[in-house]
Each structure stands twice: as C-alpha cells, then as structure tokens.
NUBA-706535 format. One record per residue (C-alpha): residue number from 1; residue in three letters; chain; x, y, z. Coordinates in steps of 0.001 Angstrom, whole numbers, plus 524288, in hexadecimal, padded with zeros to 5 digits. Layout:
k,r,c,px,py,pz
NUM,ALA,A,X,Y,Z $
...
END
This chain:
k,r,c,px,py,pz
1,UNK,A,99174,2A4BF,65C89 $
2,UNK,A,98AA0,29E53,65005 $
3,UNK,A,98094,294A2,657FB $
4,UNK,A,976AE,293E1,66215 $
5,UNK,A,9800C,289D9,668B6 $
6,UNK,A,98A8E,293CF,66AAD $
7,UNK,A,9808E,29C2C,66F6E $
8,UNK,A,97FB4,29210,679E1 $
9,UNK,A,97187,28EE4,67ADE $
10,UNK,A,96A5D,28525,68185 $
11,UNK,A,96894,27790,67BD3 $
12,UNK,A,95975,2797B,67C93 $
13,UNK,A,9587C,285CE,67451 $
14,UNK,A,96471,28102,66A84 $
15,UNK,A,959B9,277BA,664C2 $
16,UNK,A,9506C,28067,66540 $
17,UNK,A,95885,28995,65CE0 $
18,UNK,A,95BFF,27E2C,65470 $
19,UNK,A,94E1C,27B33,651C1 $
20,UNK,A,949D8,287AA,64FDC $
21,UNK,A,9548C,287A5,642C0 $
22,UNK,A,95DBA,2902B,648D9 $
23,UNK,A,96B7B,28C6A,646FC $
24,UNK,A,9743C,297F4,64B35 $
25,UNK,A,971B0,2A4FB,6540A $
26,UNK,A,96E80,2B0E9,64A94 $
27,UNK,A,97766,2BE59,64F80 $
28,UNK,A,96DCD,2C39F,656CD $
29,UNK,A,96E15,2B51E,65EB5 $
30,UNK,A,97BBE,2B44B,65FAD $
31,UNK,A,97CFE,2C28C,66608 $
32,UNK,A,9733D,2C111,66FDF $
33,UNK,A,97067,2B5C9,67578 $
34,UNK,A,97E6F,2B394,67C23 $
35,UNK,A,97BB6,2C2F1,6814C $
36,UNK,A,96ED7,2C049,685F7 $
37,UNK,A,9717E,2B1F4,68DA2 $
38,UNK,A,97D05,2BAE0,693E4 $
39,UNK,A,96FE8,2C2C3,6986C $
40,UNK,A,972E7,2D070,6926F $
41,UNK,A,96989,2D76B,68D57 $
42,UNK,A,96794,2D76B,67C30 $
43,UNK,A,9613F,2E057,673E6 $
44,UNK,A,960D6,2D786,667A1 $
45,UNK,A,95F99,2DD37,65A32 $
46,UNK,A,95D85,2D77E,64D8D $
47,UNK,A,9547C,2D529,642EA $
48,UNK,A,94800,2CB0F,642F3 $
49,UNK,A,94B50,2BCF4,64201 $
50,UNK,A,9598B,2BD97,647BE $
51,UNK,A,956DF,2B5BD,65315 $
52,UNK,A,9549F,2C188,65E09 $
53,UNK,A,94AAD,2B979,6636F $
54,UNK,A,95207,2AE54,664B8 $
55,UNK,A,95EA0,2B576,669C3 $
56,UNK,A,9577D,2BA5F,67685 $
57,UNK,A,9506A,2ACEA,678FB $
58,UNK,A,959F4,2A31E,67825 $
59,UNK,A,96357,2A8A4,683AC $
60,UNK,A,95630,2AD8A,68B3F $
61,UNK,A,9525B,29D96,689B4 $
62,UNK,A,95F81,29AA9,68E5F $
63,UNK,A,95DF7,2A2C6,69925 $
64,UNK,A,951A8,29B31,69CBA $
65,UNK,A,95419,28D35,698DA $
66,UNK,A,957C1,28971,6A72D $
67,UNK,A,94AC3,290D2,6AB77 $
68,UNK,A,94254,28CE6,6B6BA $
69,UNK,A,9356F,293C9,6BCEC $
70,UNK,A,92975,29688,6B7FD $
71,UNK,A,92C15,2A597,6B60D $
72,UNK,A,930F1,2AA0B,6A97E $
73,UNK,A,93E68,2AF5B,6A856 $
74,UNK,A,93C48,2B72B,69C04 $
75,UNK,A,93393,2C021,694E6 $
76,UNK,A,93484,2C3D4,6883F $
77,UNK,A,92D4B,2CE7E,68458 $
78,UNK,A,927AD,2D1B1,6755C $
79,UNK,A,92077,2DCCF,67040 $
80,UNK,A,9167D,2D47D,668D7 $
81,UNK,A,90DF7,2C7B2,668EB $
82,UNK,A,91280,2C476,65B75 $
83,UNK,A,9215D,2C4C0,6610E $
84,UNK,A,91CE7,2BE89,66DA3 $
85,UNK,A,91846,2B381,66604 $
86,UNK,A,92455,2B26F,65CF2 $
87,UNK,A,92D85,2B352,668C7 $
88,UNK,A,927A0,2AA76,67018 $
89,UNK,A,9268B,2A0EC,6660E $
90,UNK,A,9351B,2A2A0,6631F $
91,UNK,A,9375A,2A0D4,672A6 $
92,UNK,A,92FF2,29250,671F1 $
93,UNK,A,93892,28EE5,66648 $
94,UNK,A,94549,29025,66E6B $
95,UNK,A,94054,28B80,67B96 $
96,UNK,A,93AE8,27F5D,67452 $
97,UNK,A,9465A,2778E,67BCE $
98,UNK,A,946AA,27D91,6886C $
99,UNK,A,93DC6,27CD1,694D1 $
100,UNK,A,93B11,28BD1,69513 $
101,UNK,A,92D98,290E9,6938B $
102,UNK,A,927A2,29C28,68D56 $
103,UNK,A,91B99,2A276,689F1 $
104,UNK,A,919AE,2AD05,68008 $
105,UNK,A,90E45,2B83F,68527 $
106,UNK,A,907A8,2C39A,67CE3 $
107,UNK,A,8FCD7,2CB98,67B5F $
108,UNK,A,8F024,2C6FC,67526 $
109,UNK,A,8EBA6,2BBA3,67B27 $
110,UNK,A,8E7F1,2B97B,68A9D $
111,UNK,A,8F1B2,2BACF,693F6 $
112,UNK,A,8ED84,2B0AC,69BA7 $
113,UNK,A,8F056,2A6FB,69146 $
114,UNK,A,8FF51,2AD01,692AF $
115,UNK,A,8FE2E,2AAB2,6A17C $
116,UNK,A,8FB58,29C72,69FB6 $
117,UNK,A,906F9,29B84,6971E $
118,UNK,A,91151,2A128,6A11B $
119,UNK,A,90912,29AE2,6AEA1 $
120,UNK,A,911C4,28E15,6ACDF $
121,UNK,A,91EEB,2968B,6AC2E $
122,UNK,A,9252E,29C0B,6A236 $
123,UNK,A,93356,29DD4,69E3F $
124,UNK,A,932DB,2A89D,69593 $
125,UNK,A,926B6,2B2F7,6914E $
126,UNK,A,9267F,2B8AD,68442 $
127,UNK,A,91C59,2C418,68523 $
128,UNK,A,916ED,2D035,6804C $
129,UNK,A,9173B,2DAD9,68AAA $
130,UNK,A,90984,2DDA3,68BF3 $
131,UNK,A,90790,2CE58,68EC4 $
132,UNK,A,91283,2CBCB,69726 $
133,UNK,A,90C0F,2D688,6A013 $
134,UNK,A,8FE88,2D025,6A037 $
135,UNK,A,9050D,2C4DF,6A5C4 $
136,UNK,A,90D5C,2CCDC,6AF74 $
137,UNK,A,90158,2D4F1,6B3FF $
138,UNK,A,8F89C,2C862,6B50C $
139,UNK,A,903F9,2C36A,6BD5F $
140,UNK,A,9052B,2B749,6B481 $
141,UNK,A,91342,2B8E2,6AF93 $
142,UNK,A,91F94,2BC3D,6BABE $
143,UNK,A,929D1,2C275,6B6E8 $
144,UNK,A,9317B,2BFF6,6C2B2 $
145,UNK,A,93B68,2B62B,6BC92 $
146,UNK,A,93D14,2BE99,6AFA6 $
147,UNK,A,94BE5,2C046,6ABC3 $
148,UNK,A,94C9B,2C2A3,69D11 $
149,UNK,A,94411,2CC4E,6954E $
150,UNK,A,94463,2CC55,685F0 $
END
C-alpha cells in the first residue's frame, strides 16, 4: 500500500489528510492502521514526526464516524498538558470533516470549564490522568460507553 486510499479511509478524513499536505502513509502508517481497524492491539514505535499520532487516530475515527449518543467512545490518555494540547489539536485537524466531537481536558485550569465542554456529548476525550479523574469523581464524564483506550 503507497496511499491513504488503499488504506481505505473514509471520504471525510481523505480531505482532511489532503489538506493537511499529506500525500502518502509514512511506514509506521502503513503498518498499523490496517492492524488496528482489524481491532488488535499495537504497540507503535518510531521516531518523532513519523505520523504515530496519526496512525492510531485515523482507524479510531473510522471506528467512530457512524457514532451516535452523547457518551464518548474513546479516551485517550497523555502524560502532559503540553501533549494534551498538541494531540488534541492534531485530533480537530482530522475530524474537521466529520460529525464526531471531541474535547481535549488537562490540568491547570478549572475543571468545571472541562465539564461544560463534554455536558453536550462528546465523541472522543483526550486527557491527562489526573483530569480525566476530576471529571470521573465529580461524576461529570461516564465511562460507560468507552471501547478504545490510547
């Protein structure tokens, strides 16, 4: 495979690829996203700026792109603001074209602003542990409907 459309992705996130500049999978890409839309689990290794990030989202958005409820489906848990912030930023680039949601939650700021953000339903969290918790504990955040953790 030598291109996101034999990687057989959605219409939606094809353009969003397209307009991000990318114009073919990198190795890491081409290994595991087929492995993880067929749902097993992937330890990905490579260096910085191969595309990891992208290689787990784009099947978990496939995964999703049918989605209905109010619950989100997926967490995906960072060590750090700083990478919550990247992550989640990368995360709106790709769901530009889709109807999925997503809110991006960390440390240093109130947690009710957070729970505001997910109240109206969410799709998919991107979180720091310590903040994903706060929301948990304050009963603001279900994880009831929760399938994929990254």
């Amino acid at each position: 495979m030598s291109t996101f459309e034999d990687l057989k992705i959605s219409k939606s996130v094809l353009k969003a690829i397209e307009e991000l500049g990318f114009t073919e999978p990198t190795p890491i890409q081409m290994k595991a996203i087929p492995m993880v839309r067929s749902g097993v689990d992937v330890l990905g290794i490579a260096q910085t700026g191969t595309g990891k990030t992208a290689a787990y989202f784009i099947p978990l958005i496939m995964k999703l792109i049918k989605a209905e409820g109010k619950d989100p489906r997926a967490v995906i848990l960072v060590p750090t603001r700083e990478l919550a912030i990247q992550v989640g930023e990368d995360l709106h680039d790709l769901l530009k074209f889709t109807n999925l949601r997503h809110a991006t939650v960390y440390g240093g700021i109130g947690w009710t602003k957070h729970a505001d953000m997910i109240k109206p339903g969410v799709d998919i969290i991107v979180a720091t542990p310590g903040r994903l918790w706060d929301l948990y504990k304050a009963e603001a955040v279900s994880f009831k409907k929760i399938k994929t953790l990254v």
